[in-house]
C-alpha positions as CSV (number, residue, x, y, z in Angstrom):
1,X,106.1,99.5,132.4
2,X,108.6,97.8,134.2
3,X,108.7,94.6,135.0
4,X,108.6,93.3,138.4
5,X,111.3,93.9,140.9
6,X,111.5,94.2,145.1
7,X,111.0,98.2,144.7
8,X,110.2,99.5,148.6
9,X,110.6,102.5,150.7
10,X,110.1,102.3,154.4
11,X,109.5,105.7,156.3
12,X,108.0,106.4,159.6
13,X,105.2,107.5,157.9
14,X,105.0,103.8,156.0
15,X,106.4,100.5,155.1
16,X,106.3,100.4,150.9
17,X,108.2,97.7,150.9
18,X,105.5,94.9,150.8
19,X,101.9,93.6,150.6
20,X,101.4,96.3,147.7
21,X,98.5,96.4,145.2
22,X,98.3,98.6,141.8
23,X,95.3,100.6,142.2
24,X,95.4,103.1,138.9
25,X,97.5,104.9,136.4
26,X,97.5,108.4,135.8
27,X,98.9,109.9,132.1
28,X,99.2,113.5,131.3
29,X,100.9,115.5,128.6
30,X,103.0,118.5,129.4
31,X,104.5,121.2,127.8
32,X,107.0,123.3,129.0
33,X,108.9,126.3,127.6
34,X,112.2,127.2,128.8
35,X,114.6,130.0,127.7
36,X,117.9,129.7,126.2
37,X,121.0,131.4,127.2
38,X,123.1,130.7,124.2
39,X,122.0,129.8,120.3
40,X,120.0,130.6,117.3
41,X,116.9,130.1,119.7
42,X,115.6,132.3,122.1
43,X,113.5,129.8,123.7
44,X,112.9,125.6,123.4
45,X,109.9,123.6,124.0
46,X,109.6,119.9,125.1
47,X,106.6,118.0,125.5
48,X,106.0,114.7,127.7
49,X,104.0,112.1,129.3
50,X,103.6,112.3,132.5
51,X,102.9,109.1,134.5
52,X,101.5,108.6,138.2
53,X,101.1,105.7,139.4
54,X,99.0,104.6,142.1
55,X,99.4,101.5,145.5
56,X,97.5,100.8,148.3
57,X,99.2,98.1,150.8
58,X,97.9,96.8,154.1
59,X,97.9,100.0,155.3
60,X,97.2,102.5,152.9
61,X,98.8,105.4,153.2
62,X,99.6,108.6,150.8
C-alpha cells in the first residue's frame, strides 16, 4: 500500500479530490499468455495480482 498522499481527480462527473473513505480491496490473480516474435520461445507467460481498490466520498460516485 501506499502511504498517504493528496491523490485527487476532479471530473465533471466528480470531485476525487477530498472527503474520501476506503470502502474495500479487491485482489485477483491473472495469467496472461502472449506470443513472441523473436527467441527460443514461441510464447511467454506472466502471472499477477491484480488490485482494485474501492472510495466512496461525500458524494459517491463510480
Amino acid at each position: 500500500m501506499l502511504s498517504p498522499a493528496p491523490i485527487g481527480i476532479e471530473t465533471s462527473a466528480a470531485d476525487l479530490t477530498k472527503d474520501l473513505a476506503f470502502t474495500g480491496r479487491l485482489d485477483r490473480t491473472v495469467t496472461e499468455s502472449y506470443p513472441m516474435t523473436t527467441g527460443k520461445k514461441r510464447s511467454q507467460q506472466t502471472d499477477y495480482t491484480e488490485t482494485a481498490l474501492s472510495c466512496t466520498g461525500a458524494a459517491p460516485s463510480r
